[in-house]
mmCIF file as gemmi writes it, N, C-alpha and C atoms, coordinates in Angstrom:
data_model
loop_
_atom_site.group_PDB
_atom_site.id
_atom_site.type_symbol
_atom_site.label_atom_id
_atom_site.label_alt_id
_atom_site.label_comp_id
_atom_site.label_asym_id
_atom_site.label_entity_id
_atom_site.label_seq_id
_atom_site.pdbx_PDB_ins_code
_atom_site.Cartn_x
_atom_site.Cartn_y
_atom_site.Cartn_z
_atom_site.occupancy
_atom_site.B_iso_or_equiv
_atom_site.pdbx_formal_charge
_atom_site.auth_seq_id
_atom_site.auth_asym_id
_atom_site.pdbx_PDB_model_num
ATOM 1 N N . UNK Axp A 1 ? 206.978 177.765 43.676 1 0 ? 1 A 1
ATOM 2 C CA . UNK Axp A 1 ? 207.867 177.344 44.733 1 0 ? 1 A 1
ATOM 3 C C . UNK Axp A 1 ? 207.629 175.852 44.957 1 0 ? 1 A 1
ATOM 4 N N . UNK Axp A 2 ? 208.682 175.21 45.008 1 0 ? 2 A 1
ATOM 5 C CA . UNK Axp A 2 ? 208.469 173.937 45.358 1 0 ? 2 A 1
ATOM 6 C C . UNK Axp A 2 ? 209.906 173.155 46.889 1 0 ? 2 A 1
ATOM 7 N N . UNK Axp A 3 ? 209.57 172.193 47.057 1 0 ? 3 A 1
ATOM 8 C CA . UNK Axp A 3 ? 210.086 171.623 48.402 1 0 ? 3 A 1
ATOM 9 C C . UNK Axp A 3 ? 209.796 170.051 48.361 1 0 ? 3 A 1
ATOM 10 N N . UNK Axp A 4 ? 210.686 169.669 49.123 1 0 ? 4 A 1
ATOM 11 C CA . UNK Axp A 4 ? 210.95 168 49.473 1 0 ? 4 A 1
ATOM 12 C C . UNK Axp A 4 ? 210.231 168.514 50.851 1 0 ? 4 A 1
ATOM 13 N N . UNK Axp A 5 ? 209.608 166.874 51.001 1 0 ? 5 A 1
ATOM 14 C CA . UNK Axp A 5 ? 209.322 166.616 52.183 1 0 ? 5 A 1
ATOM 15 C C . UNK Axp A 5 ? 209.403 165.523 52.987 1 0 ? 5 A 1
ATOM 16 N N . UNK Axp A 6 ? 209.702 165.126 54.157 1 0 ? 6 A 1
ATOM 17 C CA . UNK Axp A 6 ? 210.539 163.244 54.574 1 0 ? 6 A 1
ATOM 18 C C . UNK Axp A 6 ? 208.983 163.133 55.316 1 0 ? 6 A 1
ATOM 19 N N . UNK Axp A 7 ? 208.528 161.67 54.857 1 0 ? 7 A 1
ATOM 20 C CA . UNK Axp A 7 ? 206.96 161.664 55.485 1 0 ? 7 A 1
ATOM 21 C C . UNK Axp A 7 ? 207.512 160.134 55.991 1 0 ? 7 A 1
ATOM 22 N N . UNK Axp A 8 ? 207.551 159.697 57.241 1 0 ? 8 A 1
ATOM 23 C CA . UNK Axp A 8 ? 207.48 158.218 57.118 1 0 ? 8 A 1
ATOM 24 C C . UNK Axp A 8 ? 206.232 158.134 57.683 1 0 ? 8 A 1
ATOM 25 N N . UNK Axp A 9 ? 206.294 156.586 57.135 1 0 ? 9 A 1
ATOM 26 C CA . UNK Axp A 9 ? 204.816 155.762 57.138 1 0 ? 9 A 1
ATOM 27 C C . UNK Axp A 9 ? 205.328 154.222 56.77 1 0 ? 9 A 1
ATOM 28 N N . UNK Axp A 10 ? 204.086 153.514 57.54 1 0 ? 10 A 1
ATOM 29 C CA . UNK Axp A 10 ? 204.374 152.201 57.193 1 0 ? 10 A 1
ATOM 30 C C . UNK Axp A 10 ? 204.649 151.374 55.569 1 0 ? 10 A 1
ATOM 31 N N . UNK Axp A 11 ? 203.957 152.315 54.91 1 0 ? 11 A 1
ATOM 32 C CA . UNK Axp A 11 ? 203.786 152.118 53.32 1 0 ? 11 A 1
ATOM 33 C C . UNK Axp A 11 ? 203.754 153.091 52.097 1 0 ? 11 A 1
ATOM 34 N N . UNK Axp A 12 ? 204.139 153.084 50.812 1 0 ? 12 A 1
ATOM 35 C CA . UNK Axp A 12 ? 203.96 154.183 50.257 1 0 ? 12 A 1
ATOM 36 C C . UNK Axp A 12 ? 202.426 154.608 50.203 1 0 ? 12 A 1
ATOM 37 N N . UNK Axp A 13 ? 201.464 153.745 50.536 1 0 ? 13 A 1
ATOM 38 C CA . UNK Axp A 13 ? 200.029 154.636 50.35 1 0 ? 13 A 1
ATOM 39 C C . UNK Axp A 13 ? 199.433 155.209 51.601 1 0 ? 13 A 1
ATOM 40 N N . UNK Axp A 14 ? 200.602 154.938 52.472 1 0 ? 14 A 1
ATOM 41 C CA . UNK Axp A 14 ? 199.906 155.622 53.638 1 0 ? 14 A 1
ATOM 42 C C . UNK Axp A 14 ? 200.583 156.844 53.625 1 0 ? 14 A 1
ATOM 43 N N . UNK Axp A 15 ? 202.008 157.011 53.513 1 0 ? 15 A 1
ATOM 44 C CA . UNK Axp A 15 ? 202.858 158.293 53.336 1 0 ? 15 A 1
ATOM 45 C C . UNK Axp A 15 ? 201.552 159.135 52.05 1 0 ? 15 A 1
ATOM 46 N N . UNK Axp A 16 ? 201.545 158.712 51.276 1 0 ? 16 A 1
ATOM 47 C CA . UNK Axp A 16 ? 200.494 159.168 49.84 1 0 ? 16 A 1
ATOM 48 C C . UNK Axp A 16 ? 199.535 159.883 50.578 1 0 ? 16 A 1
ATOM 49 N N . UNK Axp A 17 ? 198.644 159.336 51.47 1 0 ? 17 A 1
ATOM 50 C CA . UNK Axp A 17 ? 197.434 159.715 51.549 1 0 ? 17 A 1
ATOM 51 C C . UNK Axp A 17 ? 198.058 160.896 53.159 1 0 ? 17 A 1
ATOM 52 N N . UNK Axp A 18 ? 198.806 160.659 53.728 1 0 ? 18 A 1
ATOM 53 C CA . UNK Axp A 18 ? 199.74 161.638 55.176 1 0 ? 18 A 1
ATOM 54 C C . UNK Axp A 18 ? 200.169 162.655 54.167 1 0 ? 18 A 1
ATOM 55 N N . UNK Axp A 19 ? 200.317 163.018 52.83 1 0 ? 19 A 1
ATOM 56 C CA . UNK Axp A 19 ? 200.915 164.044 52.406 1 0 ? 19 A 1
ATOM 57 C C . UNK Axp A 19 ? 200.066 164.398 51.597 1 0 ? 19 A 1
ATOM 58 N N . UNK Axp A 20 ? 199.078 164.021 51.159 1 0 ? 20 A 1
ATOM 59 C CA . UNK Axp A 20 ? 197.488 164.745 50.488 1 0 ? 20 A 1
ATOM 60 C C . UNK Axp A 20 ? 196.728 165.285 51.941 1 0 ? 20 A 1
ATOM 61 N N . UNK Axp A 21 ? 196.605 164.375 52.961 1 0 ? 21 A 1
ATOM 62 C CA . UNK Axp A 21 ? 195.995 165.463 53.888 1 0 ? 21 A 1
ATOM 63 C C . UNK Axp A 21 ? 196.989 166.479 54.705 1 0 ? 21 A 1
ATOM 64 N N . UNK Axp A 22 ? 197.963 166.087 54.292 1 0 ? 22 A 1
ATOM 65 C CA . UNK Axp A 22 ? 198.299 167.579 54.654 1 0 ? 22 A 1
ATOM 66 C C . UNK Axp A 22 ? 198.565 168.843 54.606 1 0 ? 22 A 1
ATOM 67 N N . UNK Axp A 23 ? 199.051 168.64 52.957 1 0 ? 23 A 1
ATOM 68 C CA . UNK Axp A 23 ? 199.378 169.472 51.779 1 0 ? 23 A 1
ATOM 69 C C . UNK Axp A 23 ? 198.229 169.656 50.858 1 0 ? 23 A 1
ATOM 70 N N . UNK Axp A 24 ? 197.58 168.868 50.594 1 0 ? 24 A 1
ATOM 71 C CA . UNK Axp A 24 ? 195.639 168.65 49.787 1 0 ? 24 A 1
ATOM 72 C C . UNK Axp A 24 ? 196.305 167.879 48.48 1 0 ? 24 A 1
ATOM 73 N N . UNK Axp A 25 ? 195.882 167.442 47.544 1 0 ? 25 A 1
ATOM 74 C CA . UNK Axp A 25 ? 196.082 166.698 46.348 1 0 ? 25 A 1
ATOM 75 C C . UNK Axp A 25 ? 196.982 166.802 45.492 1 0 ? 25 A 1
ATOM 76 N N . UNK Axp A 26 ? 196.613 168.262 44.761 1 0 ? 26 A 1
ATOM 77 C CA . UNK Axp A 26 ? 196.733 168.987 43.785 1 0 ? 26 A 1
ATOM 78 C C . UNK Axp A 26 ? 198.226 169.578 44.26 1 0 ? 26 A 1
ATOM 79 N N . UNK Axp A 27 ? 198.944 169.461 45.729 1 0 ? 27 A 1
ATOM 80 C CA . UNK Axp A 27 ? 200.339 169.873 45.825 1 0 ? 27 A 1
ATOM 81 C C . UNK Axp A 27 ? 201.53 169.226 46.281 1 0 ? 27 A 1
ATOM 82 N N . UNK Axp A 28 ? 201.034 167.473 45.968 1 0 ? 28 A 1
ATOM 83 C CA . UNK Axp A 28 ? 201.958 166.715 46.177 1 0 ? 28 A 1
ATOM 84 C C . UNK Axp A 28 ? 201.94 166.102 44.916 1 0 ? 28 A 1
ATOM 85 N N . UNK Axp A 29 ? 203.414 166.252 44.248 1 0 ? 29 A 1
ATOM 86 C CA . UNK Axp A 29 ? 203.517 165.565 42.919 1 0 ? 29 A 1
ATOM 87 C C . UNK Axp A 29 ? 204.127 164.538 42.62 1 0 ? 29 A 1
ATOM 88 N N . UNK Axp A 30 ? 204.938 163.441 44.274 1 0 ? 30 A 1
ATOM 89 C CA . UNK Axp A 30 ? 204.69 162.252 43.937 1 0 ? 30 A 1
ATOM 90 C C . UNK Axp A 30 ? 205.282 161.52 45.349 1 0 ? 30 A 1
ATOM 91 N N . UNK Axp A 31 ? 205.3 160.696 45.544 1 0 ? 31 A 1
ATOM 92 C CA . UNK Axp A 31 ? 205.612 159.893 46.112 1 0 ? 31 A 1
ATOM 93 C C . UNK Axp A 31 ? 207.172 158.934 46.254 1 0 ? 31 A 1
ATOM 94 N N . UNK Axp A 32 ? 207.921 159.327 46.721 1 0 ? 32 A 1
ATOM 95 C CA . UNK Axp A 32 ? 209.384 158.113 46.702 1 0 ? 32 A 1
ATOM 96 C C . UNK Axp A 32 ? 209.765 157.319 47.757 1 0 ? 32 A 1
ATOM 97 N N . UNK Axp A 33 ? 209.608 156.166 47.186 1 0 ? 33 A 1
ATOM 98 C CA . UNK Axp A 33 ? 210.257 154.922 48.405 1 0 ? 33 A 1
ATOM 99 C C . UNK Axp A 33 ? 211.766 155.279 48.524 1 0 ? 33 A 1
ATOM 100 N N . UNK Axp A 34 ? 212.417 154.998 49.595 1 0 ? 34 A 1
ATOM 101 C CA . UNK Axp A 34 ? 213.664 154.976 49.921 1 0 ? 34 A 1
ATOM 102 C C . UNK Axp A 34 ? 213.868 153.938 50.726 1 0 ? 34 A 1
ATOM 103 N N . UNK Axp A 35 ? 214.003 152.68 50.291 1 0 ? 35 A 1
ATOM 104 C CA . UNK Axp A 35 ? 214.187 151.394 51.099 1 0 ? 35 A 1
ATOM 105 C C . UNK Axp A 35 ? 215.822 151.221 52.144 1 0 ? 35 A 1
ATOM 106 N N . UNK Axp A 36 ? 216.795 151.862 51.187 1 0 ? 36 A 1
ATOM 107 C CA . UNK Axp A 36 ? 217.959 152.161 51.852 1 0 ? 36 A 1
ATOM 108 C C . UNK Axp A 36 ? 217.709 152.917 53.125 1 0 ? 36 A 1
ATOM 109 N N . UNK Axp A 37 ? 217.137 154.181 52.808 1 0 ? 37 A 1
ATOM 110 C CA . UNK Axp A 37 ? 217.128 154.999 54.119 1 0 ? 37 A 1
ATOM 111 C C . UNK Axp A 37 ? 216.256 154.401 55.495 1 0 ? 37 A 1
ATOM 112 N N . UNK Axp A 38 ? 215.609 153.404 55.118 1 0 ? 38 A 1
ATOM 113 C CA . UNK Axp A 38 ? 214.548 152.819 55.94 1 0 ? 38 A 1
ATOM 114 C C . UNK Axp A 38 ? 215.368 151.8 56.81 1 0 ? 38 A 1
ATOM 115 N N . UNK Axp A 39 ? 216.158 151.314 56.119 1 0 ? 39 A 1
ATOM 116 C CA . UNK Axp A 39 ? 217.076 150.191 56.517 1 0 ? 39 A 1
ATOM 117 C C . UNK Axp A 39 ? 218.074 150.928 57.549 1 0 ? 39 A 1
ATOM 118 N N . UNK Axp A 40 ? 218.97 151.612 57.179 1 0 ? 40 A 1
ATOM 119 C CA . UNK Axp A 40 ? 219.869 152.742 57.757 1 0 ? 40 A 1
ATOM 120 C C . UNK Axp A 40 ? 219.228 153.08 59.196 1 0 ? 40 A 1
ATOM 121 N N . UNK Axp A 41 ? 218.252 154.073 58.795 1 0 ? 41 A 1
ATOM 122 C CA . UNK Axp A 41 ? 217.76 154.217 60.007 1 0 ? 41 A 1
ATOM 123 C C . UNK Axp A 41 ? 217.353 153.814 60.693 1 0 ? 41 A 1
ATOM 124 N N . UNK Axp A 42 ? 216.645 152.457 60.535 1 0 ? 42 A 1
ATOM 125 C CA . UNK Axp A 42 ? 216.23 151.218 61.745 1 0 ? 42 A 1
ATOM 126 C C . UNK Axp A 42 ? 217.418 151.098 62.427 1 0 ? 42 A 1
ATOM 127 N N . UNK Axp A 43 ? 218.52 150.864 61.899 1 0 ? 43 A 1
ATOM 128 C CA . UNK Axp A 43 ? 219.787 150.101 62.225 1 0 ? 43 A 1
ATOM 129 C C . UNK Axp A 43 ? 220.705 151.255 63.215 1 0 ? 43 A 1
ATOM 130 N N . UNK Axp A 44 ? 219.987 152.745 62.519 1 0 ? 44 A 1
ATOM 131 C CA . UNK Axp A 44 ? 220.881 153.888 63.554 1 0 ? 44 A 1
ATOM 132 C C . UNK Axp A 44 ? 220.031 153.988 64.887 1 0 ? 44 A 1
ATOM 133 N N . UNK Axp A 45 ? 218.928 153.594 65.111 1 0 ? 45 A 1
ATOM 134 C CA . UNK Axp A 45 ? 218.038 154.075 65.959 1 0 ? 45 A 1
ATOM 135 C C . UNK Axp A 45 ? 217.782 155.659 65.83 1 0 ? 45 A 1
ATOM 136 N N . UNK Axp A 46 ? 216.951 156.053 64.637 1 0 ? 46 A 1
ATOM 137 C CA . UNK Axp A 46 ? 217.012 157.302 64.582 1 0 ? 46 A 1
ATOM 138 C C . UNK Axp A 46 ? 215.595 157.704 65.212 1 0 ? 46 A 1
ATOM 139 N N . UNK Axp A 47 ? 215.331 159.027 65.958 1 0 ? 47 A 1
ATOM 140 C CA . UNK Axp A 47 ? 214.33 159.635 66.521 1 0 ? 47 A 1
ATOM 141 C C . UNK Axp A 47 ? 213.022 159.03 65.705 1 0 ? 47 A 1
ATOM 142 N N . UNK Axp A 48 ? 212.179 158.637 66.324 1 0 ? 48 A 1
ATOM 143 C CA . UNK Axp A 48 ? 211.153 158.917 65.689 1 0 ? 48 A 1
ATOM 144 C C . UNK Axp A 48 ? 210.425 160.197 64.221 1 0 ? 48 A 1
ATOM 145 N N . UNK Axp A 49 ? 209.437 159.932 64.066 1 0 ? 49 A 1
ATOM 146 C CA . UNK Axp A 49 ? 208.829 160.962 63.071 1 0 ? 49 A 1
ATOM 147 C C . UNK Axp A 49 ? 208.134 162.058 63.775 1 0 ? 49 A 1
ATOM 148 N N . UNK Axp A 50 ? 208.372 163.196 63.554 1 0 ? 50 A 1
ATOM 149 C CA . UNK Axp A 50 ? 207.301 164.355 64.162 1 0 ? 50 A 1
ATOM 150 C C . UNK Axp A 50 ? 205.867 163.366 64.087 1 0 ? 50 A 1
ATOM 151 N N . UNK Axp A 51 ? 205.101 163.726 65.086 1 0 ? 51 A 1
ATOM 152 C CA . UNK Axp A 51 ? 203.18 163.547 65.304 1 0 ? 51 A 1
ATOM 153 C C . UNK Axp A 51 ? 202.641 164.346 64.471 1 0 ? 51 A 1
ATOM 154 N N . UNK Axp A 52 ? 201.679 163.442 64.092 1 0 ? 52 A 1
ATOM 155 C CA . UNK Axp A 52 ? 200.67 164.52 63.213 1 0 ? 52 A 1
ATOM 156 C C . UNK Axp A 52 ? 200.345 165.941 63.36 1 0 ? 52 A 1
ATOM 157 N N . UNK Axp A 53 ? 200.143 166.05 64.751 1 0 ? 53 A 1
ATOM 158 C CA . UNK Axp A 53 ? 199.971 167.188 65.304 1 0 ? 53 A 1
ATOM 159 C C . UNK Axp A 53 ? 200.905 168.488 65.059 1 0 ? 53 A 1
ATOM 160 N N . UNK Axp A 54 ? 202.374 168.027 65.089 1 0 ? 54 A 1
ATOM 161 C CA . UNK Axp A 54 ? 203.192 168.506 64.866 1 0 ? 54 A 1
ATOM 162 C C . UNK Axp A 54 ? 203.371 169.031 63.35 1 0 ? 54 A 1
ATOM 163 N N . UNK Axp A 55 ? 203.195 167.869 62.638 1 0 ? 55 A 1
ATOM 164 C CA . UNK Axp A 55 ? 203.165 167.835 61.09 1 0 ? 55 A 1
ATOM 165 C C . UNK Axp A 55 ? 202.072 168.524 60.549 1 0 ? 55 A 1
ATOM 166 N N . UNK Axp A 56 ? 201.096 168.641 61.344 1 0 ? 56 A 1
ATOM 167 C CA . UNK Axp A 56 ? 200.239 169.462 60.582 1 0 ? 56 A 1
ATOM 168 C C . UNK Axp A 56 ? 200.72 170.784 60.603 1 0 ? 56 A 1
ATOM 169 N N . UNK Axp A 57 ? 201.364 171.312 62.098 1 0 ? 57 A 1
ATOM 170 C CA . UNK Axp A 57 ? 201.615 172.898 62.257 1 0 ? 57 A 1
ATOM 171 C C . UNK Axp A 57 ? 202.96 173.037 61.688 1 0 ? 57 A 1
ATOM 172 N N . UNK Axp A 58 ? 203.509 172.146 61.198 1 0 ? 58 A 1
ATOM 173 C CA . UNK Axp A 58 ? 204.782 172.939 59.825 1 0 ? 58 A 1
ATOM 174 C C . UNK Axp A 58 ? 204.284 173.165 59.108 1 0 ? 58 A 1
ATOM 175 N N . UNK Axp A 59 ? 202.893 172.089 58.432 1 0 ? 59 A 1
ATOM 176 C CA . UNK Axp A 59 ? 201.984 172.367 57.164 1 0 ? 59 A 1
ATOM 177 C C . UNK Axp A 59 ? 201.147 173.618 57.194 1 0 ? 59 A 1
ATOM 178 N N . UNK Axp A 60 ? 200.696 174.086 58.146 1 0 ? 60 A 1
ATOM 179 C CA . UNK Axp A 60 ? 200.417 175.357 58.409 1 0 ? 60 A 1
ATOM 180 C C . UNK Axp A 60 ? 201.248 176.593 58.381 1 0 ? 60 A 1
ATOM 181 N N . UNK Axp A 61 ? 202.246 176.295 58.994 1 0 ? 61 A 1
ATOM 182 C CA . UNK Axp A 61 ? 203.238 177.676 59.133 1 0 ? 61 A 1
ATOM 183 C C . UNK Axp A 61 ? 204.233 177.675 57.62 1 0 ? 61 A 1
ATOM 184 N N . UNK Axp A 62 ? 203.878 176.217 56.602 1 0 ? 62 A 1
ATOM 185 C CA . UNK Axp A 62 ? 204.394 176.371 55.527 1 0 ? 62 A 1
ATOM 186 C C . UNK Axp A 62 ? 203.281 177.623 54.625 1 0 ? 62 A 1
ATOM 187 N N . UNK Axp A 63 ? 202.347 176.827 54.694 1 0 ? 63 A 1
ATOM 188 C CA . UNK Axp A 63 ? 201.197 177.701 54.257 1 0 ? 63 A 1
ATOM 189 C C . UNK Axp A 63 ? 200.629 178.951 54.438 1 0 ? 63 A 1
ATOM 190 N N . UNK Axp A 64 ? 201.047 179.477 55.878 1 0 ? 64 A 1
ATOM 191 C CA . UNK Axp A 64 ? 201.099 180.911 55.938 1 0 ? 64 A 1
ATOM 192 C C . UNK Axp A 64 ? 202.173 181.514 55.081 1 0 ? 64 A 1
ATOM 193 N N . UNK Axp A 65 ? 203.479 181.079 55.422 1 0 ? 65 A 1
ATOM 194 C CA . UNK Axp A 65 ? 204.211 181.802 54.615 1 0 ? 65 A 1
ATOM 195 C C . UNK Axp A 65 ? 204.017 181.736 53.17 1 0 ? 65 A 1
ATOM 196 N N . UNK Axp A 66 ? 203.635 181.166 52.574 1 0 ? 66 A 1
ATOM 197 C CA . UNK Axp A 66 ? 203.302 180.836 50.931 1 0 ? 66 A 1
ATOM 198 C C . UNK Axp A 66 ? 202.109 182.258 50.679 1 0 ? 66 A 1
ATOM 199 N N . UNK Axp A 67 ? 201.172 182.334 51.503 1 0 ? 67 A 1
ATOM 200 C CA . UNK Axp A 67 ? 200.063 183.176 51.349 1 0 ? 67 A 1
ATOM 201 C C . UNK Axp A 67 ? 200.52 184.273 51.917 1 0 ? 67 A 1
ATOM 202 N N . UNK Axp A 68 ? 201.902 185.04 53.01 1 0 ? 68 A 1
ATOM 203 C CA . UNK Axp A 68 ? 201.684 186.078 52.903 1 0 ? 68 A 1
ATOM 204 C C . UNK Axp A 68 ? 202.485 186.819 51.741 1 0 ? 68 A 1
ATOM 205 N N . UNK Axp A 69 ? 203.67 185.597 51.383 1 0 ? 69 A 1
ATOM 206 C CA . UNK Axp A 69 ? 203.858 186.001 49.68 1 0 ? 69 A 1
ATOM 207 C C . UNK Axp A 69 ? 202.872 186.452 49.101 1 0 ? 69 A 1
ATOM 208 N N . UNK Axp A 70 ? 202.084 185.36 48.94 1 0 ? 70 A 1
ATOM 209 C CA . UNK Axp A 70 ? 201.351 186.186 47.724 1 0 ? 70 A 1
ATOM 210 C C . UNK Axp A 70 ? 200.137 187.135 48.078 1 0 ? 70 A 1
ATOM 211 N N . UNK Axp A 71 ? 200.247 187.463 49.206 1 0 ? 71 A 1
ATOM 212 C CA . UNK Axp A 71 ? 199.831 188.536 49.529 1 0 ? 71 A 1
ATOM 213 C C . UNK Axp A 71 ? 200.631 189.683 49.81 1 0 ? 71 A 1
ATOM 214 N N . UNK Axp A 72 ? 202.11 189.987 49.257 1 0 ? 72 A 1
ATOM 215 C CA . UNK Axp A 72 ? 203.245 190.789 49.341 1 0 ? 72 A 1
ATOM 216 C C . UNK Axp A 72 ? 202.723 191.213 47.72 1 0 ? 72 A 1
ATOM 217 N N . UNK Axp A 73 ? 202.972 190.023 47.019 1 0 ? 73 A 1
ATOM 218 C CA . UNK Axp A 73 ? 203.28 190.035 45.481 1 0 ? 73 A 1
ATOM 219 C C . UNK Axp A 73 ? 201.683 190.641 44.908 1 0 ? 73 A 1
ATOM 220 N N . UNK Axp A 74 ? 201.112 190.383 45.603 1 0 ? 74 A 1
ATOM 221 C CA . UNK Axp A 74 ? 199.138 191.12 45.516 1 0 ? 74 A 1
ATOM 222 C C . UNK Axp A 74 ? 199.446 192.764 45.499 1 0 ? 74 A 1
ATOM 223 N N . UNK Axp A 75 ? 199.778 192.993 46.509 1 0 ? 75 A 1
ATOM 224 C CA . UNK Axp A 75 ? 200.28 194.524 46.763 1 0 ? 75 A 1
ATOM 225 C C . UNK Axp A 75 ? 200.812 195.159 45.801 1 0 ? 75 A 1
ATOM 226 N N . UNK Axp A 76 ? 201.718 194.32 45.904 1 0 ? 76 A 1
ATOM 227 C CA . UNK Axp A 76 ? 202.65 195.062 44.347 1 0 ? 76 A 1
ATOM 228 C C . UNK Axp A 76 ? 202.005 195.354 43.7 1 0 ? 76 A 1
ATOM 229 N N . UNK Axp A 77 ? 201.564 194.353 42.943 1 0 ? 77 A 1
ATOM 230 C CA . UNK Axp A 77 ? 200.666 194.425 41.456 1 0 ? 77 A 1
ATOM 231 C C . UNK Axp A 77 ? 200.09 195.094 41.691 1 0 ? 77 A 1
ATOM 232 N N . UNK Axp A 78 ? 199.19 195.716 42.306 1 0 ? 78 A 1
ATOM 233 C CA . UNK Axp A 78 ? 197.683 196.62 43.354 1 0 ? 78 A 1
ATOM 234 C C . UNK Axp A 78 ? 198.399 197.925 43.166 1 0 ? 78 A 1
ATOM 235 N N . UNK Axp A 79 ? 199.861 198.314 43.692 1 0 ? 79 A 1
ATOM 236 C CA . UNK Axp A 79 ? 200.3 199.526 43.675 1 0 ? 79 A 1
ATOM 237 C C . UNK Axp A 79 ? 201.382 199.854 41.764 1 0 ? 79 A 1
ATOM 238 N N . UNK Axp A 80 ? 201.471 198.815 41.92 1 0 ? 80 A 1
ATOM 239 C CA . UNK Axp A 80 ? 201.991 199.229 40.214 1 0 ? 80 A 1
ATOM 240 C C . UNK Axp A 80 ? 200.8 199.431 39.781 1 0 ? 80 A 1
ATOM 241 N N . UNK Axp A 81 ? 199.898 199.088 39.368 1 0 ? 81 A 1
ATOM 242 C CA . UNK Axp A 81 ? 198.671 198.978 38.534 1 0 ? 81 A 1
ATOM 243 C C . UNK Axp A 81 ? 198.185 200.401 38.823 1 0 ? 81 A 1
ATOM 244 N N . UNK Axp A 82 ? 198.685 200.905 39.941 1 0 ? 82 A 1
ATOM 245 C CA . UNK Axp A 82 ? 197.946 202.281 40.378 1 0 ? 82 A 1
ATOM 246 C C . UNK Axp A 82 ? 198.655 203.33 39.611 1 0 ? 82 A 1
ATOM 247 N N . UNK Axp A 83 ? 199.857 202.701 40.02 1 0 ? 83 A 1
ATOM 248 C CA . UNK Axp A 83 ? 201.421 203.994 38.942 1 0 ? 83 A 1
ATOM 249 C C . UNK Axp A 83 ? 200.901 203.981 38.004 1 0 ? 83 A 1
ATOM 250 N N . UNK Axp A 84 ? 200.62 203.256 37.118 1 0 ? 84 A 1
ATOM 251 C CA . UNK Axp A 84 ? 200.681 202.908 35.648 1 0 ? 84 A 1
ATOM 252 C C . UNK Axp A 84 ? 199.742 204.059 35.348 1 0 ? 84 A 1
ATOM 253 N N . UNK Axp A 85 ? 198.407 203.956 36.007 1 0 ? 85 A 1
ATOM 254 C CA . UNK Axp A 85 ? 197.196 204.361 35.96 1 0 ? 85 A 1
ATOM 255 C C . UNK Axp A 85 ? 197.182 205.851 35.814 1 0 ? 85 A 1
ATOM 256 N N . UNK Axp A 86 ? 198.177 206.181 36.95 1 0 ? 86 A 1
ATOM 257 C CA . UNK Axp A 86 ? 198.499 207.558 37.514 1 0 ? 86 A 1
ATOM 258 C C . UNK Axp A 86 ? 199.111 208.427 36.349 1 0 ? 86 A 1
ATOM 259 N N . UNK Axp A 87 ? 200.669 207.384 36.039 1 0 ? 87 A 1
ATOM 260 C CA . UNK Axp A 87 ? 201.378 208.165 34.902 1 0 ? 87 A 1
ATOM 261 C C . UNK Axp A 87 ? 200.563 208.246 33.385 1 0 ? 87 A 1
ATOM 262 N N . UNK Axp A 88 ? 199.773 207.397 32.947 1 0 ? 88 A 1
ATOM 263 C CA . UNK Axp A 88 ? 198.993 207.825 31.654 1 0 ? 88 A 1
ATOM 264 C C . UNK Axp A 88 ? 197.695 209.206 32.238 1 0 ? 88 A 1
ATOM 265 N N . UNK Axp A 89 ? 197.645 208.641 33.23 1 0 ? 89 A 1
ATOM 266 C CA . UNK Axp A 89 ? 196.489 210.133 33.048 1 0 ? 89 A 1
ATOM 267 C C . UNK Axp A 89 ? 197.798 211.429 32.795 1 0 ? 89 A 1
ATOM 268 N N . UNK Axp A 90 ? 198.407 211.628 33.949 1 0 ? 90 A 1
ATOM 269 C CA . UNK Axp A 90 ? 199.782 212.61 33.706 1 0 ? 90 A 1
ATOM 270 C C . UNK Axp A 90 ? 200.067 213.03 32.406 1 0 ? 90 A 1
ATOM 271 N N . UNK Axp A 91 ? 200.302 211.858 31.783 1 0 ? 91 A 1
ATOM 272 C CA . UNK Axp A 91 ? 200.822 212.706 30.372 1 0 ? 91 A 1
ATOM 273 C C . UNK Axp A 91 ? 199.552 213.354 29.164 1 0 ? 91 A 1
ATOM 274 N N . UNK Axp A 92 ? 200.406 214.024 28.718 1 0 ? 92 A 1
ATOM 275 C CA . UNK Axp A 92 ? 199.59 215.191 28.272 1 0 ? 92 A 1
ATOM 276 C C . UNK Axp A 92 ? 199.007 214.285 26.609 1 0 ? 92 A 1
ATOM 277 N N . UNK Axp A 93 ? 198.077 214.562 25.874 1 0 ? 93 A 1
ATOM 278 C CA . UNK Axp A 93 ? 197.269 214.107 25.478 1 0 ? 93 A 1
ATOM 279 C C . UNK Axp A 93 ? 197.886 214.387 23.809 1 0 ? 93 A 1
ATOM 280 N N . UNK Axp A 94 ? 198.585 214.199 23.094 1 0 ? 94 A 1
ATOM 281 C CA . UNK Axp A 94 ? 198.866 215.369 21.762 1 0 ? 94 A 1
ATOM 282 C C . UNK Axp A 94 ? 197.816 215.936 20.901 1 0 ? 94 A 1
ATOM 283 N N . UNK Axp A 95 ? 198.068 216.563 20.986 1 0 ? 95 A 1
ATOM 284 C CA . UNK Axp A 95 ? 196.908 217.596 19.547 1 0 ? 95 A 1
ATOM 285 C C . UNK Axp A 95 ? 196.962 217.105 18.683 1 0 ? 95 A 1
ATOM 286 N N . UNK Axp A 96 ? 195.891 217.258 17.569 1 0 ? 96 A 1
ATOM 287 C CA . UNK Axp A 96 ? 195.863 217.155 16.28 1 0 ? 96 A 1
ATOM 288 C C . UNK Axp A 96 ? 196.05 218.674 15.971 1 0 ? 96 A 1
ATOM 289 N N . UNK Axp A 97 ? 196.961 218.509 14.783 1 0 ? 97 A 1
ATOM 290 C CA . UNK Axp A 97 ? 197.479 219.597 13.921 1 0 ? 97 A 1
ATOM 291 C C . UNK Axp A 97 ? 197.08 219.796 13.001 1 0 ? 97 A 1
C-alpha cells in the first residue's frame, strides 16, 4: 500500500527529516519540492499546516489501520493453513495393490 503525503516545511530537508520521524526511514521514498504550490498558496492565504501533534495522530491512526490489516490478512492465513491441514488429514490415504 502506498500514499502521498503534503508535509510543509521551511525546506526540503526539513520536510525529509518531518516525514522520517513520522513515518520512520525505510517508508518514505522521496521527497518533492513544489515551488508553484508554495507560491499559490502564500498568495491564497491558505490555512496553515496541521501541528505536529496533530500530524503525528494521522501518522498513528494511519498506522493502526495498516496493522489491523495485517492483522485481518494474519488470520486468514492462520485459518486457511488450518483448512488445508484439516482437508489432507480427511482424505483417505490409497492402498497399495
Amino acid at each position: 500500500m502506498s500514499g502521498s503525503t503534503l508535509v510543509f516545511a521551511e525546506n526540503p530537508a526539513f520536510a525529509r527529516d518531518l516525514a522520517f520521524s513520522l513515518y520512520g526511514p525505510r517508508n518514505v521514498v522521496s521527497v518533492v519540492v513544489n515551488e508553484e504550490a508554495d507560491q499559490t498558496n502564500e498568495s491564497m492565504g491558505s490555512p496553515k499546516p496541521p501541528d505536529p501533534d496533530q500530524q503525528r495522530i494521522r501518522a498513528l491512526n494511519t498506522q493502526k489501520k495498516q496493522l489491523n490489516q495485517q492483522l485481518k490478512t494474519a488470520r486468514a492465513q492462520r485459518q486457511l493453513k488450518q483448512a488445508q491441514t484439516a482437508m489432507q488429514k480427511a482424505r483417505p490415504t490409497p492402498r497399495p495393490q
